[in-house]
FILO-581633 format. One record per residue (C-alpha): x, y, z; residue number from 1. Coordinates in Angstrom, 3 decimals. Each point is the difference from the previous one (the first is absolute). Example, Ala and Ser with C-alpha at 12.3 -4.5 7.8 and 13.67 -1.06 7.14 Angstrom:
FILO-581633
((12.300; -4.500; 7.800); 1)
((1.370; 3.440; -0.660); 2)
This chain:
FILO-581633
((38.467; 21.712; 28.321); 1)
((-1.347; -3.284; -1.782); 2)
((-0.643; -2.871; 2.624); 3)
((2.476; -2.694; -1.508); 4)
((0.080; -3.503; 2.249); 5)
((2.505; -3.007; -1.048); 6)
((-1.793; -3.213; 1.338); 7)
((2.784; -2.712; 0.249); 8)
((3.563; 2.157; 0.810); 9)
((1.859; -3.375; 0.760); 10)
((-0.166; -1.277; -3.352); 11)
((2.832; 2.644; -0.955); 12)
((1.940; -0.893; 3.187); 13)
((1.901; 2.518; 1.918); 14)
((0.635; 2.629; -2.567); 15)
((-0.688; 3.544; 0.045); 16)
((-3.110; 1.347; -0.839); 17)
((0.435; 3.679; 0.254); 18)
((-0.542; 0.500; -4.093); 19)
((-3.133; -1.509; 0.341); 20)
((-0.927; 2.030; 3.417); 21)
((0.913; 3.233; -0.660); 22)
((-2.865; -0.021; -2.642); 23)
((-3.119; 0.343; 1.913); 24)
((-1.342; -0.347; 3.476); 25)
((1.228; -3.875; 0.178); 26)
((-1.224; -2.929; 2.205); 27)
((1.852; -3.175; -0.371); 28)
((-0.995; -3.789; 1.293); 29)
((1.990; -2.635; 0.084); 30)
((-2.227; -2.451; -0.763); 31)
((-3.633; 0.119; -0.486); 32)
((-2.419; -2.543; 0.218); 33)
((-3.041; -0.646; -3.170); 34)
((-2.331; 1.026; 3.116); 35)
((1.894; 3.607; 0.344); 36)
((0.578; 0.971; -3.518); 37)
((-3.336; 2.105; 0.175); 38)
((0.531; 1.266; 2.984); 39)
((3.755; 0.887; -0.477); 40)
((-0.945; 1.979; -3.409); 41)
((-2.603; 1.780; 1.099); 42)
((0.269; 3.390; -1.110); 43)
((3.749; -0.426; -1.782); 44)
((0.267; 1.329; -3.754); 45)
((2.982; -1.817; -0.606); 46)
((0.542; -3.651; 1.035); 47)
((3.268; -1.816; -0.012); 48)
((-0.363; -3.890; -0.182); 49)
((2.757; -3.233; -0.839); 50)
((-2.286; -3.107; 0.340); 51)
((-2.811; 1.330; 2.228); 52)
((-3.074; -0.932; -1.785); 53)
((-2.425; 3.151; -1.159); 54)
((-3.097; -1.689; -1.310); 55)
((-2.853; 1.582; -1.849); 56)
((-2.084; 0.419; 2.687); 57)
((1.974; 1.579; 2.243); 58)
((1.033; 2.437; -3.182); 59)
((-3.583; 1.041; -0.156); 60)
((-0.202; 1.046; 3.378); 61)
((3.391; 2.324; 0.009); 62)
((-1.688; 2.918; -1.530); 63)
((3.417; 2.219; 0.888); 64)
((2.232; -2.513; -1.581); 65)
((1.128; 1.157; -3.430); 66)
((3.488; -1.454; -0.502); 67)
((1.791; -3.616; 1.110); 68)
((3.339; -0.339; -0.137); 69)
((1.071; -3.725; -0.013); 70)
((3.231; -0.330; 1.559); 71)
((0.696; -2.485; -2.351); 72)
((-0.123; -1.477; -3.743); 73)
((-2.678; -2.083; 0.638); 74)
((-3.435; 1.451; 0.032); 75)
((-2.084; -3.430; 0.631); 76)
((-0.891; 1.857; 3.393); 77)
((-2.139; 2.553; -1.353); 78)
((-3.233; -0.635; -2.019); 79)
((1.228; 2.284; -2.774); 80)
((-3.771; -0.446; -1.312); 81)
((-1.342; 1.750; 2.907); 82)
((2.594; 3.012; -0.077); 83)
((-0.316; 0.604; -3.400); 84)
((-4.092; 0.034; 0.092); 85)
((0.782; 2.647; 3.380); 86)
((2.507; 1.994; -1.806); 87)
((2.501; -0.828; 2.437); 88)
((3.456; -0.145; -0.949); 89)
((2.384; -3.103; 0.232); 90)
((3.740; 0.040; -0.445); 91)
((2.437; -2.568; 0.332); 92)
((4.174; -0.346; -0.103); 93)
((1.907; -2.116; -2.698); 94)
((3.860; -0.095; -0.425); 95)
((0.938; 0.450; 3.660); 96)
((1.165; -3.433; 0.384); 97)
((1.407; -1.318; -2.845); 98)
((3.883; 0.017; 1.124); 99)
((-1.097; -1.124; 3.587); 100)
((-2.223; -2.732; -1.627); 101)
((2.244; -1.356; -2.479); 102)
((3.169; 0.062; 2.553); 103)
((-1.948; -2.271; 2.184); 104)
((-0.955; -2.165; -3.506); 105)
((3.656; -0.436; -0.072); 106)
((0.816; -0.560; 3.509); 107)
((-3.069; -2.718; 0.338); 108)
((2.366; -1.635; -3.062); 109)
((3.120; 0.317; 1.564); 110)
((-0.911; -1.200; 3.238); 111)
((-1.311; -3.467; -1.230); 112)
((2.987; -0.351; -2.888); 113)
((2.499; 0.372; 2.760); 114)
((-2.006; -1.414; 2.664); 115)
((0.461; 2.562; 2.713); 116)
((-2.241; -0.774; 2.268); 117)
((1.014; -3.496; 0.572); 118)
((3.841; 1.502; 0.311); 119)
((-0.991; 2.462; 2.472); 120)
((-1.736; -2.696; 2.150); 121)
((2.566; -2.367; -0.222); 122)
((2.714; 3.033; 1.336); 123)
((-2.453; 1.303; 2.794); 124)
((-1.186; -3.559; 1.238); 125)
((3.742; -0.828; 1.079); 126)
((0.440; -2.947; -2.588); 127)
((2.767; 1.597; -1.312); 128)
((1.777; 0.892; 2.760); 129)
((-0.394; -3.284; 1.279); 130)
((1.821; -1.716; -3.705); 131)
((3.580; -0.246; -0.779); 132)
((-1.173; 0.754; -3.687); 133)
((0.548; 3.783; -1.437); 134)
((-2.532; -1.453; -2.858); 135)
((-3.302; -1.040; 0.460); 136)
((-1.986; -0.860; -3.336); 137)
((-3.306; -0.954; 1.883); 138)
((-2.149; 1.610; -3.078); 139)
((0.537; 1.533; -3.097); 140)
((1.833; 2.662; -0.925); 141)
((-0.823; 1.273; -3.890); 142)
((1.458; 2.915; -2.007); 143)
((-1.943; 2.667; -1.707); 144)
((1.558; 0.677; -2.891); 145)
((-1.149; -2.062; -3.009); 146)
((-3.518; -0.915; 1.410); 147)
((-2.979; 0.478; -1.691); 148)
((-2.335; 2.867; 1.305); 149)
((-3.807; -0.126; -0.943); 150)
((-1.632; 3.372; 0.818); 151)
((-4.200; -0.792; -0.208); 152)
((-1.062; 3.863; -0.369); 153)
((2.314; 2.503; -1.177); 154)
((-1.249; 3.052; 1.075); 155)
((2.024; 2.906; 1.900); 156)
((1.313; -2.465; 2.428); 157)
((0.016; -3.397; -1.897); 158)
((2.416; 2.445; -2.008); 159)
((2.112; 0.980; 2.510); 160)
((0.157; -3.567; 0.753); 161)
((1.099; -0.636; -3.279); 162)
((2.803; 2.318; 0.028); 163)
((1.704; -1.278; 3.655); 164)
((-0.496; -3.738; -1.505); 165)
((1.736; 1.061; -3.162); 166)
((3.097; 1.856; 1.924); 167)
((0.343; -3.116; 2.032); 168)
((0.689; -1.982; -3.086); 169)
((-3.342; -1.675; -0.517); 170)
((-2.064; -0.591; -3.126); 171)
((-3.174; 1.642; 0.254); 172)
((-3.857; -0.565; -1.704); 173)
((-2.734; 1.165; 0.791); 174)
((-4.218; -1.090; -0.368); 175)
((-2.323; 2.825; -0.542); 176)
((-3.792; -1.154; 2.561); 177)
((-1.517; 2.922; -2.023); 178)
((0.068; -1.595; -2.929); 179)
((1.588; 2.914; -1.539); 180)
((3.673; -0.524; -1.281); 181)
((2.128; 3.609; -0.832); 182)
((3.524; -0.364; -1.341); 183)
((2.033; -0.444; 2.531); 184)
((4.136; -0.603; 0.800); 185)
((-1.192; -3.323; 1.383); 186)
((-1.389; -2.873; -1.791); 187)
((-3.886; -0.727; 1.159); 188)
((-1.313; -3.474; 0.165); 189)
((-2.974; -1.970; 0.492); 190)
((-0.406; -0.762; 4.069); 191)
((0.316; -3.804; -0.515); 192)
((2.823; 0.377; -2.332); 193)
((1.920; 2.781; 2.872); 194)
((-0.779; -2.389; 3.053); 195)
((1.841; -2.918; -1.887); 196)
((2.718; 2.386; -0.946); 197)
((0.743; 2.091; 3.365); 198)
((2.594; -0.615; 2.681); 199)
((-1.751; 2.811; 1.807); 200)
((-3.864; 0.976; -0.433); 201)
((-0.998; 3.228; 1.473); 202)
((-3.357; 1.357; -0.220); 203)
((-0.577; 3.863; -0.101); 204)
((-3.641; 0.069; -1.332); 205)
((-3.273; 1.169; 0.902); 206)
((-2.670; -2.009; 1.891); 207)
((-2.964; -0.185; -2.395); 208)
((-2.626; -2.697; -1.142); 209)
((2.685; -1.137; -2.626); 210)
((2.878; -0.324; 2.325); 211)
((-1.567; -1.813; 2.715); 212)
((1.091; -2.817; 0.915); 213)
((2.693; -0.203; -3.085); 214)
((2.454; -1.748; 1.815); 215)
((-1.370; -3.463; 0.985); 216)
((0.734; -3.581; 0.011); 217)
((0.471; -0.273; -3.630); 218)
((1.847; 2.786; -0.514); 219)
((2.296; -0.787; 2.885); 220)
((0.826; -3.294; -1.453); 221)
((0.696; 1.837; -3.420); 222)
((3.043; 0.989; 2.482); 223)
((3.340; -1.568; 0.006); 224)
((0.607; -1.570; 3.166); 225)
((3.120; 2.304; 0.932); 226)
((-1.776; 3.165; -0.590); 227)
((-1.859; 2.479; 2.492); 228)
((-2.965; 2.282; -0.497); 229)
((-0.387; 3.392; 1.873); 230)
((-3.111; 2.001; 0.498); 231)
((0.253; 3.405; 0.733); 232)
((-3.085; 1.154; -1.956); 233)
((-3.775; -1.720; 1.327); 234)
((-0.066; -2.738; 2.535); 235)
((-3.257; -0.960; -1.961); 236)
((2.040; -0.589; -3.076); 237)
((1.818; -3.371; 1.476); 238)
((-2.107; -2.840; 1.203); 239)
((1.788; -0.359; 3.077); 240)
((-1.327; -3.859; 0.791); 241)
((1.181; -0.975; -3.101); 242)
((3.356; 2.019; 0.664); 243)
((0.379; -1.475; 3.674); 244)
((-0.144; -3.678; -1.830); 245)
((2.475; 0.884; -2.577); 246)
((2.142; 0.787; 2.270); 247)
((-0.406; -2.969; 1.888); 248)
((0.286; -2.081; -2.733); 249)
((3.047; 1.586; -1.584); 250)
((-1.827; 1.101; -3.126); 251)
((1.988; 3.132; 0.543); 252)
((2.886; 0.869; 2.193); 253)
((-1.187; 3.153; 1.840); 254)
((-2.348; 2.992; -0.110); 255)
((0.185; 3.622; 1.445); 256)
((-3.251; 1.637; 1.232); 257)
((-0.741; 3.583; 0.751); 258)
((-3.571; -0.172; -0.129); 259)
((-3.069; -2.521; 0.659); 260)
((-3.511; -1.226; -0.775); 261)
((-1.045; 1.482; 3.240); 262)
((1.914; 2.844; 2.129); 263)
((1.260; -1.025; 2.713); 264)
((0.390; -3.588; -0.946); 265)
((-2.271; -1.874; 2.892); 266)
((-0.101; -3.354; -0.921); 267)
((2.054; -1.575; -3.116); 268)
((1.503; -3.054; -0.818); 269)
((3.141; 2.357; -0.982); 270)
((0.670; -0.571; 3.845); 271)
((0.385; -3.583; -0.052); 272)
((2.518; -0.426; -2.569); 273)
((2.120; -2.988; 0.361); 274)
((3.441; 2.270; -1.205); 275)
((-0.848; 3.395; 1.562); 276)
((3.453; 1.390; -1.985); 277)
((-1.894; -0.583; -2.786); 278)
((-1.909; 3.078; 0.625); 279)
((0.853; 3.668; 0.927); 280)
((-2.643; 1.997; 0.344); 281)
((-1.142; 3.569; 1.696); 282)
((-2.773; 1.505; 1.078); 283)
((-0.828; 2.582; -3.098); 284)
((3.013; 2.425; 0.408); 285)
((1.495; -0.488; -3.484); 286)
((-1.235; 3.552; -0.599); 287)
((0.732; 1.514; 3.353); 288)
((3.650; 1.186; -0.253); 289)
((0.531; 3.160; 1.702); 290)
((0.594; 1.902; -2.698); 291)
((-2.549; -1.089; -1.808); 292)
((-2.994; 0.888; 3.072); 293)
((2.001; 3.534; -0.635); 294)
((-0.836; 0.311; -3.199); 295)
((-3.412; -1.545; 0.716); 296)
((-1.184; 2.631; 2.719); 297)
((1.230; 2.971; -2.638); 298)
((-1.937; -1.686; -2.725); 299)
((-3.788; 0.073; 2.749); 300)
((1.376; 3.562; 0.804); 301)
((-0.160; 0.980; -3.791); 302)
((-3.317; -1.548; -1.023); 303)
((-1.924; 1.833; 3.135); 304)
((1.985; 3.089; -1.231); 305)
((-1.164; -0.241; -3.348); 306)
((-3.314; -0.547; 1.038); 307)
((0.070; 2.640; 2.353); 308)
((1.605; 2.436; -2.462); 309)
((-2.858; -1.130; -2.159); 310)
């Protein structure tokens, strides 16, 4: 049986792996360090890796490795280079996520229009128990229907996005970061000319040398100051100092984050926000809906199986 070894199990959670098991003589870690990647492939044809790092030299030195299997979309964790030049295989997974990751779009933008988390606190603290009010209009509370929604990347899931916006009653547009515009159901516009336009901002792009940094300071002042931007793309993509101080300064009424400049998030000045209800955030689990690590498991079980098959 091929040696197959998965070098960083927690990244899928608790789900089961048995499709991905049952296909070899398996060895599974749940996390591995840069100083045991060697080590913990040695002798494995088949590696399965989410964001542990598999650099060119320790590619050269695997001379049983023939296939990877990212347990992801993103293959920045690989030097693809390197494989290709060893004849080693590398597969990724696209499409698992796109409900899960657009759902949590739309909950990011639900959550600051309606101001839940500042509702919630105000219940669980005791202040309202401790009013004679039944109302309390401490913050905000906006309605959907009618806002503007700027999608910046309309791909599989800045289209899905599109869609739930739309059946909530918004008006959609969209910027291409490609530089490519197809004909689409939604009108495209230039970034500067979206950002002025938009209620809502979401970004569902990829992280490349042209997208880096594309939300700054001046774009975020291209804003209106009642609207709220919500990465669930690249945490490179959104200078987040110049985010933290336009929140501060009420450039722009709130922002959602799923994902950051560095993961985890050590030291930022998105901590020390004077309005902390100005920001929801999470720690990268946009994608990580149940059924969607379901699908995601099936989808590494199918690659190796192709490969093996191959």
């Amino acid at each position: 049986m091929k040696k197959i070894v998965f070098l960083d199990e927690y990244s899928l959670g608790d789900m089961d792996l048995t499709p991905i098991k049952e296909l070899g003589e398996y060895v599974g870690y749940d996390r591995t360090s840069k100083d045991q990647v060697l080590e913990r492939c040695n002798g494995a044809e088949v590696v399965i890796a989410n964001k542990t790092v598999l650099r060119a030299e320790t590619l050269r030195a695997l001379p049983d490795l023939r296939f990877i299997a990212i347990a992801a979309t993103g293959m920045n964790n690989v030097d693809l280079d390197v494989a290709a030049e060893l004849g080693i295989g590398v597969k990724n997974v696209a499409g698992y996520s796109t409900s899960s990751v657009a759902e949590a779009t739309l909950t990011f933008a639900l959550s600051l229009f309606k101001n839940t988390a500042y509702f919630d606190n105000y219940f669980k603290s005791g202040a309202y128990a401790a009013t004679e009010d039944i109302f309390h209009f401490g913050r905000p509370v906006r309605q959907m229907r009618g806002s503007k929604w700027g999608v910046i990347g309309l791909g599989a899931i800045g289209r899905e996005m599109a869609r739930l916006a739309t059946a909530l009653g918004c008006e959609v547009a969209y910027t291409s970061t490609s530089g490519i515009v197809r004909k689409e159901e939604y009108p495209h516009m230039p970034l500067e000319e979206l950002l002025g336009w938009a209620d809502i901002v979401s970004i569902h792009c990829p992280l490349t040398p042209t997208t880096k940094g594309l939300i700054g300071e001046k774009e975020l002042h291209k804003m209106k100051p009642t609207s709220i931007i919500i990465n669930v793309a690249r945490g490179g993509i959104i200078d987040e100092e110049a985010l933290a101080k336009a929140l501060n300064d009420k450039v722009i009424a709130g922002a959602g984050l799923d994902v950051f400049s560095r993961e985890p998030l050590h030291e930022s000045p998105l901590y020390e926000l004077t309005d902390n209800y100005a920001l929801v955030a999470a720690p990268h689990t946009a994608w990580a809906a149940d059924e969607a690590r379901k699908v995601l498991i099936q989808c590494i079980a199918n690659n190796i199986k192709e490969y093996l098959n191959n």
